[in-house]
C-alpha positions as CSV (number, residue, x, y, z in Angstrom):
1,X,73.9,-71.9,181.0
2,X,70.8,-72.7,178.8
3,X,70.1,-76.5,177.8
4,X,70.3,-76.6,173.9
5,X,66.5,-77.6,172.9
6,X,65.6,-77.0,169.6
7,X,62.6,-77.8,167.0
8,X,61.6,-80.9,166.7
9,X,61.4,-82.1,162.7
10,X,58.2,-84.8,162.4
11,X,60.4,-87.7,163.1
12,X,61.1,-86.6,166.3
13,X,64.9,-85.0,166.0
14,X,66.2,-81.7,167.0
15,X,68.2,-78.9,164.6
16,X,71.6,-78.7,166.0
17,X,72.8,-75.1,166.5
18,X,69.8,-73.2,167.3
19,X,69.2,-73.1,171.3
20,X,65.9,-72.1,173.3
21,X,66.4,-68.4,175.1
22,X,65.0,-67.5,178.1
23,X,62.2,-65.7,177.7
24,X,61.7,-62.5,180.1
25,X,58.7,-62.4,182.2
26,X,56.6,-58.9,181.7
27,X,56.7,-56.8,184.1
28,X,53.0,-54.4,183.4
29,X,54.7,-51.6,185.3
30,X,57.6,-51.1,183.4
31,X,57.6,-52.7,179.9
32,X,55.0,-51.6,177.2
33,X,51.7,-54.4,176.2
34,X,51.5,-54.1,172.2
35,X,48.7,-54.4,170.3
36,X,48.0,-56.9,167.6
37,X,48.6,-54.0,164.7
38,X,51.8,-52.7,166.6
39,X,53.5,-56.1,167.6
40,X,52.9,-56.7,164.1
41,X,55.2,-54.1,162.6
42,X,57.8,-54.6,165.2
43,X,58.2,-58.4,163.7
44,X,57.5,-56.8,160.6
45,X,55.0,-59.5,159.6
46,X,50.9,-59.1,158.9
47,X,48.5,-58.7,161.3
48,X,46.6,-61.4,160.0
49,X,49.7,-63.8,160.7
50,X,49.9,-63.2,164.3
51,X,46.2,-64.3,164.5
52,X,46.8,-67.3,162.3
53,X,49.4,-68.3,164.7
54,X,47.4,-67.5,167.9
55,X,44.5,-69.7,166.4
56,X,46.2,-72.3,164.4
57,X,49.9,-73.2,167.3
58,X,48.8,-71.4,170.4
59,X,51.3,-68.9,170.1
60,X,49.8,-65.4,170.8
61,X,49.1,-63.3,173.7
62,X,49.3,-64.9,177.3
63,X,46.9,-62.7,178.9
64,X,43.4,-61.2,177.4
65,X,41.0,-59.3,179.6
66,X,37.1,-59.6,178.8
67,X,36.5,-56.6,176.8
68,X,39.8,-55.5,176.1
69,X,41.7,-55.5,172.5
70,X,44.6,-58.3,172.9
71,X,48.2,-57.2,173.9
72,X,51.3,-58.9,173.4
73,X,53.6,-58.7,176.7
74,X,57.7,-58.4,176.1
75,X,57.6,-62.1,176.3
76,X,55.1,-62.9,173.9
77,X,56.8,-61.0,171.5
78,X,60.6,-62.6,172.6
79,X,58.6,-65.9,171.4
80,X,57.6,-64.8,168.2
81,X,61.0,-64.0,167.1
82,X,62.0,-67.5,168.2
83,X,59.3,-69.1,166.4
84,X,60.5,-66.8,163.2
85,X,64.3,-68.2,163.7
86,X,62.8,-71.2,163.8
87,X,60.9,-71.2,160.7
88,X,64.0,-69.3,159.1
89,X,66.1,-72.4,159.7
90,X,63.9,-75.1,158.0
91,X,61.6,-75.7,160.5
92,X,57.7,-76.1,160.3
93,X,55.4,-73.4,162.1
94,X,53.9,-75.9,164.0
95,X,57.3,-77.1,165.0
96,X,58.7,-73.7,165.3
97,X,55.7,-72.5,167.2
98,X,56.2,-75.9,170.3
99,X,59.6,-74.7,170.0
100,X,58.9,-71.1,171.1
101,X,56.5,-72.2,174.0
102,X,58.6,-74.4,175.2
103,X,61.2,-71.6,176.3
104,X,61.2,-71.0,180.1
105,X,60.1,-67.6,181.8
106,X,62.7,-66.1,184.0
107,X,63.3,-63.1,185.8
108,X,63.7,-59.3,184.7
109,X,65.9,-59.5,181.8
110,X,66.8,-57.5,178.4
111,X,63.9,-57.7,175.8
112,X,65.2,-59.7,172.5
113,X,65.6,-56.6,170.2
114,X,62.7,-56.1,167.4
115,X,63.0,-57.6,164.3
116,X,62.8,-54.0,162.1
117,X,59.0,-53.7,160.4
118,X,58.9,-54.7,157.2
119,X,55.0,-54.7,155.6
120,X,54.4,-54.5,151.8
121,X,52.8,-51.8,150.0
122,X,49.5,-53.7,149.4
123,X,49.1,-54.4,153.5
124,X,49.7,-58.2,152.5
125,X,52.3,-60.8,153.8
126,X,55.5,-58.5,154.5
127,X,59.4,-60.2,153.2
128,X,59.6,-61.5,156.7
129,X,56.4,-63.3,156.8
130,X,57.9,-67.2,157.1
131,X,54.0,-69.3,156.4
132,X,54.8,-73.4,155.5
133,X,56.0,-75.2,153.2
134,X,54.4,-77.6,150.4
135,X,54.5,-81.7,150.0
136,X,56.4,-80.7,146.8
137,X,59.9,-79.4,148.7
138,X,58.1,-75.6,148.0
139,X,59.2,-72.9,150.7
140,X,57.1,-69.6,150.8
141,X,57.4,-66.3,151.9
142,X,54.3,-64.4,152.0
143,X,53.4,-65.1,148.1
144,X,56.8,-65.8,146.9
145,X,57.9,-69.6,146.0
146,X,61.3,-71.4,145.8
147,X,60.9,-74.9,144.1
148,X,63.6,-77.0,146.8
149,X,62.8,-80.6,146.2
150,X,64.4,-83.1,148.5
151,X,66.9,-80.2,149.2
152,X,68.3,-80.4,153.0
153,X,66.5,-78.7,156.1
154,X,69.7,-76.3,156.1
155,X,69.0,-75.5,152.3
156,X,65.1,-74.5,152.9
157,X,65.9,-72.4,155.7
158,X,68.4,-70.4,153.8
159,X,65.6,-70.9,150.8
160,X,63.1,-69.1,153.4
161,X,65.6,-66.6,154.5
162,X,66.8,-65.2,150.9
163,X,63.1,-65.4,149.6
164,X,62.7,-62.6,152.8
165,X,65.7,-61.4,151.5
166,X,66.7,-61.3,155.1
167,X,71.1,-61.0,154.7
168,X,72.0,-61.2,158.8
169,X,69.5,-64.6,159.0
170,X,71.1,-65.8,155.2
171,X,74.9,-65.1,156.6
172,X,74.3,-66.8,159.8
173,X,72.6,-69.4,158.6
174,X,76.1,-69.8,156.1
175,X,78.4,-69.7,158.8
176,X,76.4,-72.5,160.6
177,X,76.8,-74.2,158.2
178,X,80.5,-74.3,157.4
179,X,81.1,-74.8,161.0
180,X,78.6,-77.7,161.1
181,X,80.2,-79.6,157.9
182,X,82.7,-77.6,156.4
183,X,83.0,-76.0,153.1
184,X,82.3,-78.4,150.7
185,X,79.2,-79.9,152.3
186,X,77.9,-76.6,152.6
187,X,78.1,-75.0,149.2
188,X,77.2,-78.2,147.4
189,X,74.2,-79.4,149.8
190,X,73.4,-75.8,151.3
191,X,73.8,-72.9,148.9
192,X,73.9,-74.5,145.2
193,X,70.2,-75.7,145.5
194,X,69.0,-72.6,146.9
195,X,70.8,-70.7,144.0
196,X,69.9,-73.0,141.3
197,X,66.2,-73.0,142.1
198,X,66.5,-69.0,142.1
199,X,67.9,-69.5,139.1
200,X,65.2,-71.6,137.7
201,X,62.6,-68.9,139.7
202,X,64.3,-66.2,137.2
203,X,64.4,-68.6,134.4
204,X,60.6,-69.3,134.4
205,X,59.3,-66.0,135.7
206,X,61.8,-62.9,135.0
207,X,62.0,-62.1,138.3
208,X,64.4,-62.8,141.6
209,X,67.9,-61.2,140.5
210,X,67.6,-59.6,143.6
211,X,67.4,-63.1,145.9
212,X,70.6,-64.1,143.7
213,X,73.0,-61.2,144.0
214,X,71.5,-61.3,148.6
215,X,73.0,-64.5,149.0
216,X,76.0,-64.4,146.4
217,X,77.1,-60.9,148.6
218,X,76.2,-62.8,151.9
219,X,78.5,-65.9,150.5
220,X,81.6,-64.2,149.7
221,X,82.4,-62.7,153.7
222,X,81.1,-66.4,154.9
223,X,83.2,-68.7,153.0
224,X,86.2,-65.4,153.0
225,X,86.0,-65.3,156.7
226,X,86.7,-69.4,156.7
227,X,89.6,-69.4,154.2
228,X,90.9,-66.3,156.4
229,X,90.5,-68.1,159.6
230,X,93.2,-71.2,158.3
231,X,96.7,-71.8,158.2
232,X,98.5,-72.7,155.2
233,X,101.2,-75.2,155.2
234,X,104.0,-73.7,156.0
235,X,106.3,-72.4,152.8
236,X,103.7,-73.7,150.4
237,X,103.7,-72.2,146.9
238,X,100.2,-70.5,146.7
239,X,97.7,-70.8,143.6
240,X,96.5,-68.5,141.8
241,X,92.7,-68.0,141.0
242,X,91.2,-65.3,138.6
243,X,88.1,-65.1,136.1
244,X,88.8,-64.9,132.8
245,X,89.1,-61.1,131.0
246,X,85.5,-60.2,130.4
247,X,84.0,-62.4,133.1
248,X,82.3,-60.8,136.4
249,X,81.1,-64.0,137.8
250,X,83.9,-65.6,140.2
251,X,81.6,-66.9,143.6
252,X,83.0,-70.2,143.1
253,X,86.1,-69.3,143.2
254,X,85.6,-67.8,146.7
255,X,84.4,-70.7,147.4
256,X,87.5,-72.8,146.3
257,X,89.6,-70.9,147.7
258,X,88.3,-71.8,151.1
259,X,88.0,-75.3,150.7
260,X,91.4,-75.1,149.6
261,X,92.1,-73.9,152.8
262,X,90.5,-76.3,154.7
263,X,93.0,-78.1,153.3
264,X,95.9,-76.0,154.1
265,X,96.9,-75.0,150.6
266,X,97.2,-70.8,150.2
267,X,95.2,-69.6,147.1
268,X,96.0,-66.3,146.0
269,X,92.5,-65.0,144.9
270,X,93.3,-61.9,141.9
271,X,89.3,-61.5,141.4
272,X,86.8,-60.9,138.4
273,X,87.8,-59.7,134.7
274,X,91.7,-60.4,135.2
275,X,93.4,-58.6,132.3
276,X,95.9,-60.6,130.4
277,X,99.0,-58.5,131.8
278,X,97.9,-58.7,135.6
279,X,97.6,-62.1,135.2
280,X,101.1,-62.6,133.6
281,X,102.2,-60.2,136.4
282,X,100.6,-62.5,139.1
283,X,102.4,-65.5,138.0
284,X,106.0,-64.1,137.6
285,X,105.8,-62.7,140.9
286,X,104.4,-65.5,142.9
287,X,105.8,-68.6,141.6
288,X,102.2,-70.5,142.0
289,X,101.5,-74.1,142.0
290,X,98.9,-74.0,139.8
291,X,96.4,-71.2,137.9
292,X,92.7,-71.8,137.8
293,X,91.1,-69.9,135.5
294,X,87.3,-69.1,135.4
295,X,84.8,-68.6,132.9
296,X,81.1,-68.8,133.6
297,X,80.1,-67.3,129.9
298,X,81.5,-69.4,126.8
299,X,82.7,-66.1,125.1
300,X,85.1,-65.4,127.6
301,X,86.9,-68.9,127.3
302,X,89.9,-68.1,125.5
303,X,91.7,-70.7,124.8
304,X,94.6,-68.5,123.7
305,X,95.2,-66.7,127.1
306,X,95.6,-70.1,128.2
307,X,98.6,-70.9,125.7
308,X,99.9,-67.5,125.9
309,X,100.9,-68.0,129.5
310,X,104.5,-67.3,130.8
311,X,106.7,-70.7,131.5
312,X,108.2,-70.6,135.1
313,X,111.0,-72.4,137.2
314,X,109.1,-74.6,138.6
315,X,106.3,-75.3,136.6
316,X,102.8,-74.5,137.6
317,X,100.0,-76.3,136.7
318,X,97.1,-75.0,134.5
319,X,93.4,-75.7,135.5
320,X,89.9,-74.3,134.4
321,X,86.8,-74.5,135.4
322,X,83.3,-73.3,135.2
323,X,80.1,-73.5,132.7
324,X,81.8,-71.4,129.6
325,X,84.3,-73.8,128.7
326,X,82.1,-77.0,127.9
327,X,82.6,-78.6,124.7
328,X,86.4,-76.2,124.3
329,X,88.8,-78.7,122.8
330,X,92.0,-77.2,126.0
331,X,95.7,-77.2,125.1
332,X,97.7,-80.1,126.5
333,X,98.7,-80.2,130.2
334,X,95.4,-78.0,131.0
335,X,93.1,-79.8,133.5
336,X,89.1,-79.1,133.9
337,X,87.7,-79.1,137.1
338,X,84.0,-79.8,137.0
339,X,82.9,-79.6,140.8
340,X,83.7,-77.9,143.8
341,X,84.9,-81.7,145.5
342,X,86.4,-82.7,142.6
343,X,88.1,-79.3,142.4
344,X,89.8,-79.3,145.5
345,X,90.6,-83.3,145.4
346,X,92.6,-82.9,142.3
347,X,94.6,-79.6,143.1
348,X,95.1,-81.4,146.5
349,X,96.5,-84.3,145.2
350,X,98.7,-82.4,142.8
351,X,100.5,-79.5,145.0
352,X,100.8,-81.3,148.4
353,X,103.4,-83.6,147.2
């Protein structure tokens, strides 16, 4: 078994999680040297980055002969895809580059398998290209900027890895997460600053939908798999979550639903733009607990629906939540939930009784 060494932050500590692979020796008879250009589009980054971090952290070939173009060995190329997870999970490239050279070189062993070549249409930085990150809590990819300011080491590398719009490193990076802290702590300090400041990116410039609707479809299987992976108490009346009629957004509610789990409380989840009838038909049938009802858009906040709902043996109770129903004056015995913690605190405290 491997020792668990990872980058080192400036201060001296280690990321958790993210363990040092032997690297494979070359073997020149066997395994194919690459050139700069061809090693390049097998990481899928520029040519011009590999020599940046040959000159600048060391990291490049490990054998040059007088005369000869420079070729990157199986191994050298094994750590460059280390110093890339690195980088893709918050750390610096001059961290991330010590962390790749300080792998060990054994014996004949499988090749890490190439990271598929990516390069832009201008021959610039490609997606995958993972540079620095500014004084100002800014991560870039190649010429693309998320604003992250004070945000968490886990929160810029999942910043880095949706800017590269890079979905295995953005769902593994998730499920690190919510194995290292749990579901709360990882939307609220992971994945909300990374969407907010794409948000803002989109806000200010036009652009980034695409970043946004990576990591919301990377979020749902993550925090799904977690609220899966749990036991409810046993014989526990479920509740029910849905969007309003009209409404399409409904991550959080994913999300809820797993920390509701964590919890052991079973949510039955009925998805986006719940028609009136289905959601009458849901509650008849299931008997919940209690109904949250989400509206991200203050259109769809019909305060209506929410007296128009069916009275059950035993009560349920009736919750909303989300952005669209600021400042909407809600019919008695209707609770607002205004955070994920807050959320799951106060449906916590009122089922398990």
């Amino acid at each position: 078994m491997q020792p668990d060494v990872s980058p080192p932050d400036r201060e001296g500590r280690h990321t958790p999680g993210l363990s040092v692979s032997a690297v494979p020796a070359p073997n020149a008879a066997t395994e194919a040297w690459l050139s700069v250009a061809a090693a390049a589009r097998r990481l899928g980054v520029a040519p011009a980055t590999l020599r940046t971090w040959d000159r600048r952290y060391g990291i490049g070939p490990t054998a040059h002969t007088p005369g000869r173009h420079r070729r990157y060995s199986p191994a050298d190329l094994a750590r460059l895809e280390l110093m890339q997870r690195a980088l893709v999970r918050g750390a610096s490239p001059a961290d991330a580059a010590a962390y790749a050279l300080s792998a060990r070189t054994v014996g004949p062993a499988a090749v890490v398998p190439p990271v598929p070549a990516q390069v832009t249409e201008d021959g610039g930085a490609s997606p995958v290209e993972l540079l620095k990150e500014g004084n100002d809590g800014r991560v870039r990819v190649g010429g693309r900027v998320l604003r992250l300011p004070g945000a968490s080491r886990a929160a810029r590398g999942l910043g880095r890895a949706a800017l590269a719009l890079d979905a295995p490193a953005v769902h593994r990076l998730l499920e690190e997460s919510i194995a290292a802290s749990g579901v709360e702590s990882a939307w609220d300090d992971v994945v909300r600053p990374v969407l907010a400041a794409v948000g803002e990116r989109w806000a200010h410039s036009g652009v980034g939908v695409e970043i946004e609707h990576l990591v919301s479809e990377c979020v749902r299987p993550a925090f799904g798999a977690r609220a899966a992976a749990l036991r409810p108490v046993a014989d526990a009346r479920p509740v029910l979550l849905g969007a309003m009629p009209d409404e399409q957004h409904m991550l959080p509610l994913v999300v809820l639903a797993a920390a509701l789990a964590e919890r052991g409380i079973p949510c039955r989840a009925l998805g986006a733009d719940l028609p009136v009838t289905a959601l009458v038909a849901a509650i008849r049938r299931t008997a919940p607990v209690a109904v949250v009802l989400w509206a991200q858009l203050p259109q769809v906040a019909d305060v209506g629906l929410l007296e128009a709902l069916p009275r059950t043996r035993p009560r349920f109770r009736r919750y909303v939540a989300g952005p669209g129903w600021d400042g909407v004056a809600l019919p008695e015995r209707t609770g607002r939930l205004l955070s994920l913690r807050a959320a799951t605190a106060t449906i916590s405290d009122a089922v398990l009784v």
